[in-house]
Every structure is written in structure tokens, then in C-alpha cells.
N, CA, C and O of each residue as an XYZ file, in Angstrom:
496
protein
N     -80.223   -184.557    -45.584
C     -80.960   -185.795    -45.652
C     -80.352   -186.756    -46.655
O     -80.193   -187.956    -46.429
N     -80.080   -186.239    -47.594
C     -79.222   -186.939    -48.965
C     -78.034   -187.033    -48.858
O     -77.513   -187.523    -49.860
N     -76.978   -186.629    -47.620
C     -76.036   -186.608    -48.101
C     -74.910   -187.889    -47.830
O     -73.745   -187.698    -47.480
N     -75.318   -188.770    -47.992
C     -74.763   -190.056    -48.157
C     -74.749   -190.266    -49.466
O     -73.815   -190.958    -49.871
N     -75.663   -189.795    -50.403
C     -76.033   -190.363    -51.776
C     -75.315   -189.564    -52.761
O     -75.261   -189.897    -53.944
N     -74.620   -188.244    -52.174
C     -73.498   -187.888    -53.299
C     -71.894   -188.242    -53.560
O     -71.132   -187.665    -52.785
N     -71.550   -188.730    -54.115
C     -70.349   -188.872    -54.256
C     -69.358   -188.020    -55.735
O     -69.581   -187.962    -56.944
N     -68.380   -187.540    -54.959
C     -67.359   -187.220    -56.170
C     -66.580   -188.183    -56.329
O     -66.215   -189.084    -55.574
N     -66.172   -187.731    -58.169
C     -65.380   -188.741    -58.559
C     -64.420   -187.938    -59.681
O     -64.525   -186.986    -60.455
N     -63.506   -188.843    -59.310
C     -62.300   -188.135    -60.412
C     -61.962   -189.097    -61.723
O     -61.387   -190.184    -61.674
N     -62.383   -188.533    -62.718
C     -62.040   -188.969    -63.837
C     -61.877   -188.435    -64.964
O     -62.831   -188.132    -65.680
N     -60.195   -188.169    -65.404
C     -59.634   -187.753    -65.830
C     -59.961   -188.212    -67.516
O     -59.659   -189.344    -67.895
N     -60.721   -187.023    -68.628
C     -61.163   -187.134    -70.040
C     -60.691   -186.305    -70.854
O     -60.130   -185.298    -70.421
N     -60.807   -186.531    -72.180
C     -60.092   -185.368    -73.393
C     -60.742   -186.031    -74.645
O     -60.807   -187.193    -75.046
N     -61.111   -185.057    -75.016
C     -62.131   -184.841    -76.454
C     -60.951   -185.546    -77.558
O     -59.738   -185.351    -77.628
N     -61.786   -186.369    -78.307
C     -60.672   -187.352    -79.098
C     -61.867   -187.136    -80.491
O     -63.083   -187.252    -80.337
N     -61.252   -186.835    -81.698
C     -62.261   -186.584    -83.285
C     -62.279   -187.384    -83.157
O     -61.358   -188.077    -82.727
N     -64.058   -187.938    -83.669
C     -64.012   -189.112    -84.792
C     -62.707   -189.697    -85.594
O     -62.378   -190.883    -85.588
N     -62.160   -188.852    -86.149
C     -61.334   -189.920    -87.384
C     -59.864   -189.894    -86.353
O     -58.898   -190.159    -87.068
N     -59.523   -189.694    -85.162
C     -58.874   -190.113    -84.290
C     -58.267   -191.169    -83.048
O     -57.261   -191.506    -82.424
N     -60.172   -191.459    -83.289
C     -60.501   -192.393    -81.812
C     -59.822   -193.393    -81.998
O     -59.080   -193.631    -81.045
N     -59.713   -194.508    -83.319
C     -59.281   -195.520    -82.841
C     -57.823   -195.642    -83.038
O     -57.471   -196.758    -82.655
N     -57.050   -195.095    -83.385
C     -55.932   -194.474    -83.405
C     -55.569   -194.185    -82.045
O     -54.410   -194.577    -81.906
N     -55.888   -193.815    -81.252
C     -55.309   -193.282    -79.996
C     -55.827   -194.387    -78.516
O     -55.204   -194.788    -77.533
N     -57.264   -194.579    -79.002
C     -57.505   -195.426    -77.446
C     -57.444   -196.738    -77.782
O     -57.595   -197.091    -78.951
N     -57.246   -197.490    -76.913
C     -57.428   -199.122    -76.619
C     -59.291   -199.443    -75.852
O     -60.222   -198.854    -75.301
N     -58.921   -200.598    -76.277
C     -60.968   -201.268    -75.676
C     -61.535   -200.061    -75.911
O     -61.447   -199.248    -74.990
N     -62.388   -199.556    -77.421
C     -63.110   -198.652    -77.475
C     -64.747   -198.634    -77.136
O     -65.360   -197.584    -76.945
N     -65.167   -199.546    -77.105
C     -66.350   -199.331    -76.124
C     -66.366   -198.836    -74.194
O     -67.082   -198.135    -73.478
N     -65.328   -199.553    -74.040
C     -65.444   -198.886    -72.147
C     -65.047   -197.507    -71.900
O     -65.327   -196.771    -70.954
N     -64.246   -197.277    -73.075
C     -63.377   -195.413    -72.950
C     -64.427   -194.560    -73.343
O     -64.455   -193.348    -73.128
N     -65.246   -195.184    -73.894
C     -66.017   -193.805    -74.817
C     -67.402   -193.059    -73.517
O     -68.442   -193.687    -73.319
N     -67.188   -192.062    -72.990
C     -68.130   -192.162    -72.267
C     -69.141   -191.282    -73.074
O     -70.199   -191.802    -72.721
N     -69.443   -190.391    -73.837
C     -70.188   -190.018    -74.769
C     -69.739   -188.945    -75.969
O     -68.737   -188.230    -75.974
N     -70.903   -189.064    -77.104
C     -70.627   -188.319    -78.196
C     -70.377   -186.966    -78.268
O     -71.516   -186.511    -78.158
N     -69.793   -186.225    -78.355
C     -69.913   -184.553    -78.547
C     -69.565   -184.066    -79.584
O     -69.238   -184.608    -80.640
N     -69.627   -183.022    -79.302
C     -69.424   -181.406    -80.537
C     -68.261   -180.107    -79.712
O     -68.588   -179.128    -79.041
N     -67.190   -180.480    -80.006
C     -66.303   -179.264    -79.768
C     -65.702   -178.431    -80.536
O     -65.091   -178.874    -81.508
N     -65.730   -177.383    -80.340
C     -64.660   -176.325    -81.325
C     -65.628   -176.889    -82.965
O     -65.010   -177.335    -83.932
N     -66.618   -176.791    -82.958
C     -67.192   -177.569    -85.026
C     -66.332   -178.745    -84.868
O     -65.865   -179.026    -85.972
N     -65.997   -179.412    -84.114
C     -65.856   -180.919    -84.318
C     -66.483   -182.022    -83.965
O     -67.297   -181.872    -83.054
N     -66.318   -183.496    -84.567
C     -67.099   -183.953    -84.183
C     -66.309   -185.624    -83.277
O     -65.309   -186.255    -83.620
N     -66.860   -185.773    -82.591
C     -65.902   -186.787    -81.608
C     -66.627   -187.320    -80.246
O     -67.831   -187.101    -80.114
N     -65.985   -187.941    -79.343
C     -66.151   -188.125    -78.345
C     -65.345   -187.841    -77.069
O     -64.116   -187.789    -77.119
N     -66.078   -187.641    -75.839
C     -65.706   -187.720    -74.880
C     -65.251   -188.847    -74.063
O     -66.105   -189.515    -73.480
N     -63.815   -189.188    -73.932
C     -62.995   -190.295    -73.736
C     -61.924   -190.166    -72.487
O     -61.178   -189.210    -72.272
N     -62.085   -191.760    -71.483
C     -61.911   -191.433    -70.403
C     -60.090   -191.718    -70.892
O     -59.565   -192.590    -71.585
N     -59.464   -190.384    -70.060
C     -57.797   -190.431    -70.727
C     -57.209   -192.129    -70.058
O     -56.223   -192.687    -70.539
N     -57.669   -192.464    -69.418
C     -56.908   -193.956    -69.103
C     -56.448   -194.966    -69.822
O     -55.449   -195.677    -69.711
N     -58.044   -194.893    -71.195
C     -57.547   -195.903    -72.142
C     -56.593   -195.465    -73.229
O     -56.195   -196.165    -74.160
N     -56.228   -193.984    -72.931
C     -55.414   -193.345    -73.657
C     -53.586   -193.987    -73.223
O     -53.276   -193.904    -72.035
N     -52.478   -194.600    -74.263
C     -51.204   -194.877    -74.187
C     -50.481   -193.936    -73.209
O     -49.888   -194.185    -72.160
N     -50.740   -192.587    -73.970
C     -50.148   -191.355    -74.326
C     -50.429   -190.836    -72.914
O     -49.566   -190.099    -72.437
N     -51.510   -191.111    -72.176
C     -51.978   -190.126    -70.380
C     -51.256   -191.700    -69.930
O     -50.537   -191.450    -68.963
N     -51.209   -192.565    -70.118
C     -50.331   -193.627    -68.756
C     -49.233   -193.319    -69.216
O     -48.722   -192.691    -68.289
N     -48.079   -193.355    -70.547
C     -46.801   -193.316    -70.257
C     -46.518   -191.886    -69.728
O     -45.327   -191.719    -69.465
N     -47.350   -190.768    -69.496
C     -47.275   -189.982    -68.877
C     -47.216   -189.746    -67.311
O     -46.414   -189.071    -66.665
N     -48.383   -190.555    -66.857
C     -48.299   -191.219    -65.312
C     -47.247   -191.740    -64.985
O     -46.842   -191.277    -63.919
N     -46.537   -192.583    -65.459
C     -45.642   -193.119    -65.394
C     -43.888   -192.726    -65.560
O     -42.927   -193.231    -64.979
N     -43.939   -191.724    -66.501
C     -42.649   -190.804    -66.413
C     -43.183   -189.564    -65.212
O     -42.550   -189.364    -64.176
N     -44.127   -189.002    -65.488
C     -44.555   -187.971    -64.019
C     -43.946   -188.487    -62.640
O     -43.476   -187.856    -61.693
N     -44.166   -190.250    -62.915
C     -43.520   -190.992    -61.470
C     -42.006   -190.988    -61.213
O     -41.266   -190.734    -60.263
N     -41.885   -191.377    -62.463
C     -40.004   -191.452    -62.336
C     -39.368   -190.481    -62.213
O     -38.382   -190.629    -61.491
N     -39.546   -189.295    -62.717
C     -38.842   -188.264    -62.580
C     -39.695   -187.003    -61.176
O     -39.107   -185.943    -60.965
N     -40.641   -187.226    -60.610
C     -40.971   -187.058    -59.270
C     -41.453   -185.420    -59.523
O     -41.070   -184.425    -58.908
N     -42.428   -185.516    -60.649
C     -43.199   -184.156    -61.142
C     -43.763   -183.786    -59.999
O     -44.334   -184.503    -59.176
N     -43.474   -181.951    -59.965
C     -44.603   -181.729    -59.332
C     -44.818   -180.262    -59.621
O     -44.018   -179.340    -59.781
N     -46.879   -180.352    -59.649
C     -47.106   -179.328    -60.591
C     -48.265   -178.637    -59.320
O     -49.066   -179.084    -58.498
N     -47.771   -177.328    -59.765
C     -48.654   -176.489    -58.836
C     -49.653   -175.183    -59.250
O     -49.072   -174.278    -59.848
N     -50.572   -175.066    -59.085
C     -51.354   -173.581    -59.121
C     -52.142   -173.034    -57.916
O     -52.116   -173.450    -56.758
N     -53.020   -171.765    -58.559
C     -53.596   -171.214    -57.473
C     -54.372   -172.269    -56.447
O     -54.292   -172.146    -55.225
N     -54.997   -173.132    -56.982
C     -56.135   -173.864    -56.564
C     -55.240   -175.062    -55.642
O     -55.923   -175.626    -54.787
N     -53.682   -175.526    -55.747
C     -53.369   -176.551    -54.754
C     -52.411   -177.191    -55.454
O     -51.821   -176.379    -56.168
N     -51.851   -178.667    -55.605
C     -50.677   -179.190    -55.835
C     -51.018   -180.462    -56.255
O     -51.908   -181.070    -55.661
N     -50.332   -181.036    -57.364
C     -50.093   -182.475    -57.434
C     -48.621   -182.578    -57.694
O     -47.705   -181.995    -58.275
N     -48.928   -183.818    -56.822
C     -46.967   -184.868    -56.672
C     -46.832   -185.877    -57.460
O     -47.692   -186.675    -57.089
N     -46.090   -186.452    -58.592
C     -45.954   -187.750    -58.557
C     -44.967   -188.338    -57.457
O     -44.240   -187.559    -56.841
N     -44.940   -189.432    -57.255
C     -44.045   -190.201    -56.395
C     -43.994   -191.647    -56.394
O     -44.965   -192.266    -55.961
N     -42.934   -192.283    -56.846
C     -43.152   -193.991    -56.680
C     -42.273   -194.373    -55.112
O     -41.481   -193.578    -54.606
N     -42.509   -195.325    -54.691
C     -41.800   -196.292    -54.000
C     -40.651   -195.821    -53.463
O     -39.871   -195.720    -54.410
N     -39.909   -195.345    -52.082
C     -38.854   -195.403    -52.354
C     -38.053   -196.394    -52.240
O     -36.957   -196.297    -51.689
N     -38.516   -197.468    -52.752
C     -37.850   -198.872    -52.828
C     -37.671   -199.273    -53.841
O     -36.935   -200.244    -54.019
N     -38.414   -198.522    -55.011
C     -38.074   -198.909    -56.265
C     -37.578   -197.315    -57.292
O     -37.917   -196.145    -57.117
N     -36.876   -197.798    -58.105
C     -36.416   -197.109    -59.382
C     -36.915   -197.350    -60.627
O     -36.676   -198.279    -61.398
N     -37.424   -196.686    -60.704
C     -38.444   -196.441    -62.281
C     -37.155   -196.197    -63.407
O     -36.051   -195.691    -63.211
N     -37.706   -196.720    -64.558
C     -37.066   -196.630    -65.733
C     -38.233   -196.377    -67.132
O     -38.887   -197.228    -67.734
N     -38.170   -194.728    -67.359
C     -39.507   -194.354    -67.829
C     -38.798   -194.298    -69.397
O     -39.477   -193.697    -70.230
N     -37.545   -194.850    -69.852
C     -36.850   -195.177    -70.982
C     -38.217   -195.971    -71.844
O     -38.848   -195.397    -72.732
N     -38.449   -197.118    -71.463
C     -39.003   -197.760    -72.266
C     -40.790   -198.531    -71.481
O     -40.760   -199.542    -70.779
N     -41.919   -197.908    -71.762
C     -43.162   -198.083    -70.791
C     -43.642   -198.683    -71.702
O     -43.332   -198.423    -72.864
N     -44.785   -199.921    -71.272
C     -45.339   -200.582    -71.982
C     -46.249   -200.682    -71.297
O     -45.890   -201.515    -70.464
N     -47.763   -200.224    -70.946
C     -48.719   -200.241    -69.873
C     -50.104   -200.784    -70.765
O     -50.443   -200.745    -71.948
N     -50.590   -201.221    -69.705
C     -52.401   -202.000    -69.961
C     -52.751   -201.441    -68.528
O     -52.042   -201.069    -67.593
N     -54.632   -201.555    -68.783
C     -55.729   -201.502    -68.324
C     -55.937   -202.817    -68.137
O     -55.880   -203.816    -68.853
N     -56.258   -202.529    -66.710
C     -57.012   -203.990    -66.122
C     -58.592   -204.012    -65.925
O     -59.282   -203.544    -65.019
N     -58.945   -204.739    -67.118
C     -60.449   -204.737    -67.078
C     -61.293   -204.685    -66.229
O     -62.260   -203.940    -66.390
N     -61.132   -205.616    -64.867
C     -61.750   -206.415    -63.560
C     -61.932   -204.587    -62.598
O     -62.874   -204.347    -61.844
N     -61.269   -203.997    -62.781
C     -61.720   -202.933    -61.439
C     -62.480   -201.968    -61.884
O     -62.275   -201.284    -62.886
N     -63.676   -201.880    -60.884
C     -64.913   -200.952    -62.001
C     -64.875   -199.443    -61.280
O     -65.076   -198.361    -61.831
N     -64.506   -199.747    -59.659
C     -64.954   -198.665    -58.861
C     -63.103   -197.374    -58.875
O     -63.093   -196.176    -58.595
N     -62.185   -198.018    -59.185
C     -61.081   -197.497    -59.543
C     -60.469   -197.644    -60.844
O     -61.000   -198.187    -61.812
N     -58.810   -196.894    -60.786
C     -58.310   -197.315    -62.136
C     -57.105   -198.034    -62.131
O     -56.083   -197.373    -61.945
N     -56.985   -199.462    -62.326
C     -55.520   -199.772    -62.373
C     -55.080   -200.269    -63.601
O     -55.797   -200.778    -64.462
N     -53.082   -199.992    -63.678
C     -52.819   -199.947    -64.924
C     -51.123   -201.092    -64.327
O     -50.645   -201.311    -63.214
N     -50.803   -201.442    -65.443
C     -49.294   -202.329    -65.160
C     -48.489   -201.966    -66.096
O     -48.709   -202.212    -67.282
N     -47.589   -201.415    -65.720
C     -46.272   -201.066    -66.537
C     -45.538   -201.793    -66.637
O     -45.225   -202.046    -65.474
N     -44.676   -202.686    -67.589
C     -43.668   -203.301    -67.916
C     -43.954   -204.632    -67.342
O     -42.987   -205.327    -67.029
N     -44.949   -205.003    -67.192
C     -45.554   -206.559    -66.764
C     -44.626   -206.609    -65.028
O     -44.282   -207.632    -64.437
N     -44.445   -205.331    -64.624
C     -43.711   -205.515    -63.387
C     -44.032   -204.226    -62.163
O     -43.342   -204.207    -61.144
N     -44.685   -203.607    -62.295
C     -45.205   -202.856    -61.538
C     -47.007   -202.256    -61.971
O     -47.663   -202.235    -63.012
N     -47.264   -201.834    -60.528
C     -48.799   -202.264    -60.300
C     -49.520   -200.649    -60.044
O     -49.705   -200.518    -58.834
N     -49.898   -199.606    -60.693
C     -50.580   -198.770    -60.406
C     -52.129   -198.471    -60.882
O     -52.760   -198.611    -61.930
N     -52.499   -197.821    -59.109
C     -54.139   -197.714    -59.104
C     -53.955   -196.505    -58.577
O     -53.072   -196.208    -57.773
N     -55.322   -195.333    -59.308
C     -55.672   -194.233    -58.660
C     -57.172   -194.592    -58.594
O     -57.893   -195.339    -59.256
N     -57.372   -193.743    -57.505
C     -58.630   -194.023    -57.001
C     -59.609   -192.739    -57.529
O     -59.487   -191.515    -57.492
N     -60.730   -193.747    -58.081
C     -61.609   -192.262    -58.828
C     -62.368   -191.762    -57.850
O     -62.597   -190.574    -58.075
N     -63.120   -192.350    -56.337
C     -63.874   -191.597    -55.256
C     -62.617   -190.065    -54.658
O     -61.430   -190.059    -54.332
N     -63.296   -189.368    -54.729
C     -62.368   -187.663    -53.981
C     -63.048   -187.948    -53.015
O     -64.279   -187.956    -53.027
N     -61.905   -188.384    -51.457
C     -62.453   -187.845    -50.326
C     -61.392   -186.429    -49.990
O     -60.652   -185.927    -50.836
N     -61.537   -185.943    -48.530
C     -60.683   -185.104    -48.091
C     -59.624   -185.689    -47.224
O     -59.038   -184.872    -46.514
N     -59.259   -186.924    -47.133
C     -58.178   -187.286    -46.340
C     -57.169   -188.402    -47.866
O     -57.642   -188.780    -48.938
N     -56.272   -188.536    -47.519
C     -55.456   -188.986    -48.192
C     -55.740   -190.410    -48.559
O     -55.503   -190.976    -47.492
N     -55.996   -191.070    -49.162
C     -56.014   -192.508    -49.384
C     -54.767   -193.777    -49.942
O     -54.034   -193.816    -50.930
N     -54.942   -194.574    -48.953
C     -53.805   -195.565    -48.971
C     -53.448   -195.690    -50.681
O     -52.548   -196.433    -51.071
């Protein structure tokens, strides 16, 4: 009867201390999705996007055409094969405007979005 009204979503987080947070994320009000307690620490739960350190990662994962596997299934990176990545030097932002996905711009010249809805077919 409900099942229109559930949706999964993928969004990729990592426990960041208090005396860490602003040190590591950018726009700290939209990253922070809440307070916690891990391991006797004290910090928050922070979505990895506004994290530098998880996009220049996305972004070399792309260029060099990672791919990581376990029991449970596979992830690929892959860019363009029309373009050549140069993961030498990344300079990436968050684009404020998209609420229902995540997009990010590397080097004021290329354009990446992952999509946080999980269906079971592949998405453009």
C-alpha cells in the first residue's frame, strides 16, 4: 500500500571531531547532518561531499579508472571517453542549487553529479 512512499538514498558520511570540523569541511551548516558520540568522541556526522579530501578522491578514482570490488558487488570509476583527466592538480566546489542530487566542478572545467535516489537500473 505504501510502497511509493519509500525511497533509498545514497549518501555517502564520516564522523568528523569537534575540534576537526572546520578544518576539513566547507559550508558548515549544510554538511553537518547531526551531532554524535563515537569511539568517546565527540563530533558530528558529516555528509563526505563537503569534504575536499572525498571529491579530489572522486576525481582521481576517475582519472585513473578505479575499480573496487567485494563480496557484496562492484564499483567503477569512469570519465568520458572523450576527455582526459588530469588528477595532478584538482580544485573542486559544491554547487549549492541541487537539493535532490550531488554536483561538484573540478577545475572550473568539468561537471560531476551522482545521484543520491538508488534505483535498480542504471541511471543516465
Amino acid at each position: 500500500m505504501y510502497k511509493d512512499c519509500l525511497n533509498f538514498t545514497f549518501l555517502p558520511i564520516y564522523f568528523a571531531s569537534s575540534d576537526s570540523l572546520f578544518d576539513k569541511v566547507e559550508y558548515i551548516a549544510p554538511s553537518v547532518i547531526c551531532r554524535a558520540d563515537f569511539q568517546g568522541k565527540t563530533g558530528f556526522l558529516v555528509d563526505s561531499s563537503y569534504d575536499r579530501g572525498f571529491r579530489d578522491f572522486l576525481f582521481d578514482a576517475m582519472d585513473r579508472k578505479l575499480k573496487l570490488k567485494d563480496e557484496g558487488g562492484s564499483l567503477e570509476f569512469n570519465s568520458s571517453i572523450y576527455v582526459k583527466l588530469n588528477s595532478e592538480k584538482i580544485d573542486s566546489k559544491i554547487l549549492k542549487a541541487d537539493q535532490s542530487n550531488t554536483a561538484i566542478i573540478y577545475n572550473d572545467k568539468y561537471f560531476f553529479k551522482f545521484y543520491r535516489k538508488i534505483e535498480k537500473r542504471n541511471q543516465s
